[in-house]
N, C-alpha and C positions, 0 to 999 in steps of 0.2 A: 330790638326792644325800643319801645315811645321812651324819648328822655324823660318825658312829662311823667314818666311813670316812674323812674326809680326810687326807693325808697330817701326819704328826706336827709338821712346823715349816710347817702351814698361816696365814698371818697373822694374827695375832689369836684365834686361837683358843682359848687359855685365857681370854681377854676376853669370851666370847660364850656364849649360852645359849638353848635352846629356851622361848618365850613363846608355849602357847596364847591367841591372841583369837580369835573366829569372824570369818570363816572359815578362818582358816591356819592353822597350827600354824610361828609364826617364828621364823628362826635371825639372834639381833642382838648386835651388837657394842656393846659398853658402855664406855669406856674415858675417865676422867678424871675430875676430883674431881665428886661427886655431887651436891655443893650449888652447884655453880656453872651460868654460865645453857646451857642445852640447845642444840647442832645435831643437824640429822640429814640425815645426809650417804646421799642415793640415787644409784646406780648407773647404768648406761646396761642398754640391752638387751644380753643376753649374755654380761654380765659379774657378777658378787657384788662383796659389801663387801670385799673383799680388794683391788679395786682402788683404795682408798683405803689403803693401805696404808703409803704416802710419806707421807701427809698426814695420816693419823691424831694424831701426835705430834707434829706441829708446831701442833695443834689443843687437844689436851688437856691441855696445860700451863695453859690459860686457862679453856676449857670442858669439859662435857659431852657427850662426843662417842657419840652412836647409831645405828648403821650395821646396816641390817637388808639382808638379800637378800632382792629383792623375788619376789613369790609364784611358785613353781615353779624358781627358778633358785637357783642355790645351794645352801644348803642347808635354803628357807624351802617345806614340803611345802604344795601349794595344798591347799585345801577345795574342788575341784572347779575345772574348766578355764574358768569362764567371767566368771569376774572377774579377766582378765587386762589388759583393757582399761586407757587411762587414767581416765577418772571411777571405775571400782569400786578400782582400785589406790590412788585419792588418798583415798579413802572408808575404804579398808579401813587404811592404814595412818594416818588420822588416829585411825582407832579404837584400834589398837594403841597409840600416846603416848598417847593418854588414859587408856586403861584399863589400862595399866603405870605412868602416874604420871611420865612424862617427857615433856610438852608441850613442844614445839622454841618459844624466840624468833626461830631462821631456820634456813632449811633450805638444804639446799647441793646442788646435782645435777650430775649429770655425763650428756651427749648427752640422752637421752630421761628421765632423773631428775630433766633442768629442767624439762621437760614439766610433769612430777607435781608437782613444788615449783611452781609457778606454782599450777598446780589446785587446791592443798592452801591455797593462800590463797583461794580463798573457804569452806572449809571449820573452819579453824580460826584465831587471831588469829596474826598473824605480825609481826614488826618489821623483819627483812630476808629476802630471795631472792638466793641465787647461782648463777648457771646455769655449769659449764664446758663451753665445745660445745657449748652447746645442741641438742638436734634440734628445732626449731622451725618446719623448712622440710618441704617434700613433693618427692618423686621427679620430676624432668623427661621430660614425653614421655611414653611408652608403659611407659615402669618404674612413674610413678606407676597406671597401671592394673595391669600383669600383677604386678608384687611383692608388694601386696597379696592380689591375687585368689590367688598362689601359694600365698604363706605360711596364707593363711586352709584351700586345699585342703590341703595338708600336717598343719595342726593337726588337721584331722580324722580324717587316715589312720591306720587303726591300726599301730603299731610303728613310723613312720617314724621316732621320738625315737630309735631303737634304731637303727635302718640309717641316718640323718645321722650319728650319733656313728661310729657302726662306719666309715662312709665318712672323713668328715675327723679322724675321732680318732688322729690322725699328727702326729710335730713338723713336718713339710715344711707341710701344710696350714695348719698353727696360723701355724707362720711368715708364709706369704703372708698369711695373714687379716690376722694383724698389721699386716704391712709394707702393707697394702694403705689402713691407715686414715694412714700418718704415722708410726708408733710403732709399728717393729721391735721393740722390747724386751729385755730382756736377756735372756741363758738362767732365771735365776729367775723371771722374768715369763710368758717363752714357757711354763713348765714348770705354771705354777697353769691359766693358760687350757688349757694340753691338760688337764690334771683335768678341766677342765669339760665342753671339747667332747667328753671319753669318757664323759663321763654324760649318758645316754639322758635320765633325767627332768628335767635343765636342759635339752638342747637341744628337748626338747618343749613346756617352759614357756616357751624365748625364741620359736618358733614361736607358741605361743596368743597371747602379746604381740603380735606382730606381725602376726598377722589378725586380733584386735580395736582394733588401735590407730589413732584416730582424734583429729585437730587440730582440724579446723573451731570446734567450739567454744570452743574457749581459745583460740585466736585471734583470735577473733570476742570474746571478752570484756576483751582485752588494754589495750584503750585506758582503761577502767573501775578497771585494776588500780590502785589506793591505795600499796602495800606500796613500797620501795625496792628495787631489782632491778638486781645487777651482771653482766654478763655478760661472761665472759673466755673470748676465743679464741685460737687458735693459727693463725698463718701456714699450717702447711703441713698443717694436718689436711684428708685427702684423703675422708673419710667426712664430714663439715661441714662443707662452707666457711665463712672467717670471714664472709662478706657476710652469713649466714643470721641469726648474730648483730648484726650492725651494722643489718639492717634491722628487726628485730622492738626494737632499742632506742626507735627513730623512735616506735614507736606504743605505748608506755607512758608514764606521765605520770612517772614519775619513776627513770627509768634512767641507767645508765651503764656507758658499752661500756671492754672493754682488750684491749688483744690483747699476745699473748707471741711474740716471732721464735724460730723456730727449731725447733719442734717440734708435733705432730700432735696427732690426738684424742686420744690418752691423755697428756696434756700431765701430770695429775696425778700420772700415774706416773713419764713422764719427769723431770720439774722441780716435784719440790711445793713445794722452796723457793722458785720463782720466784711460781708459783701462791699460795704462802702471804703473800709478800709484797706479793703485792694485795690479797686479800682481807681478811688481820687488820687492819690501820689501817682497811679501809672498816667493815668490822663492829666495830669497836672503836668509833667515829661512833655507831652507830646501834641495840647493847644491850649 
């Protein structure tokens, strides 16, 4: 998506700036006092930094809050489609904090953004991880075969980023998608995600995500992880069950699960204050 183009009372958007690092050319949100200590708060697939939007400010009163849209989706133009994966993603954006001069003390993710904040700890030093929603779990059945195999043919087809958006680029669509994870949304909410799903080169970049994205390895390194790591779910998130979070606390050495009643995957949008009142006292603990 041209930044030039988002609508005028887009979130945060006088807070944000285009930062070449190779290979992306990124679009990140910067907001809060600049000498205090750094988050950096990642998104889920399909979604931009805008979905932190609740939570931003209940954030940067204390820190440093940098919220970048991860490569291709938003408004963050990839350097080519094939570091969409998780390892190049945790790579690429530890490169960006470093070479902008904003080293995160903990990074904070949301669905598939814990993914990469987990990954990003063996990459760079960290003092805490917060996962909300984790996607940490894999498709049941016959999804976890054909979804990926889908999503990987689609990435490759030329124009499909154009005929997806053209297809569900409708409020009716966006709504079901919503309603489909827990978290209907408000009309403001509904109104940012149809931006998105009508732009072709986000829905191509959640695509490439999605037929390079591969677990087994962070998984497989989890019990090894050092770092402190909270993980907070939501009852009725229908896209993550909370169990996927309660089970992946089991096998890091130093976790701790919470769950919130009453609302879905996008729990941060629904409720950041509830959301914030978990996390600030734990991260206040621990930098």
């Amino acid at each position: 998506m041209d930044s030039a183009r988002l609508p005028a009372d887009w979130p945060y958007r006088a807070d944000a700036r285009h930062i070449r690092v190779s290979p992306h050319d990124w679009w990140v949100i910067d907001a809060g006092p600049k000498d205090a200590p750094v988050l950096l708060l990642l998104h889920g697939a399909g979604g931009s930094g805008h979905s932190f939007r609740a939570l931003i400010p209940l954030l940067s009163e204390t820190y440093r809050v940098i919220v970048p849209d991860l490569p291709g989706q938003g408004c963050t133009r990839p350097g080519g489609m094939r570091r969409l994966g998780l390892d190049a993603m945790a790579e690429d954006l530890t490169r960006l904090c470093q070479s902008a001069g904003m080293a995160p003390q903990a990074v904070i993710g949301h669905s598939a953004g814990a993914a990469i904040a987990l990954r990003m700890a063996d990459l760079t030093p960290l003092q805490a991880i917060i996962g909300i929603n984790a996607a940490l779990g894999t498709f049941d059945g016959a999804a976890g075969v054909m979804f990926p195999l889908m999503a990987r043919a689609l990435a490759v087809t030329p124009f499909v980023g154009a005929a997806v958006a053209k297809l569900w680029g409708n409020p009716a669509t966006v709504n079901k998608l919503l309603t489909g994870t827990g978290s209907p949304l408000d009309a403001a909410g509904q109104a940012q995600y149809l931006t998105l799903v009508r732009d072709a080169g986000h829905v191509g970049g959640t695509l490439g995500m999605m037929a390079q994205w591969r677990l087994d390895g962070l998984m497989a390194r989890l019990p090894s992880l050092q770092e402190p790591v909270l993980l907070i779910a939501s009852d009725r998130d229908m896209a993550v069950p909370p169990k996927v979070s309660r089970d992946a606390v089991v096998h890091m050495p130093d976790a701790t699960y919470a769950e919130l009643a009453g609302f879905g995957h996008l729990v941060h949008e629904e409720a950041a204050d509830q959301v914030a009142a978990v996390l600030l006292p734990w991260l206040a603990a621990r930098i």
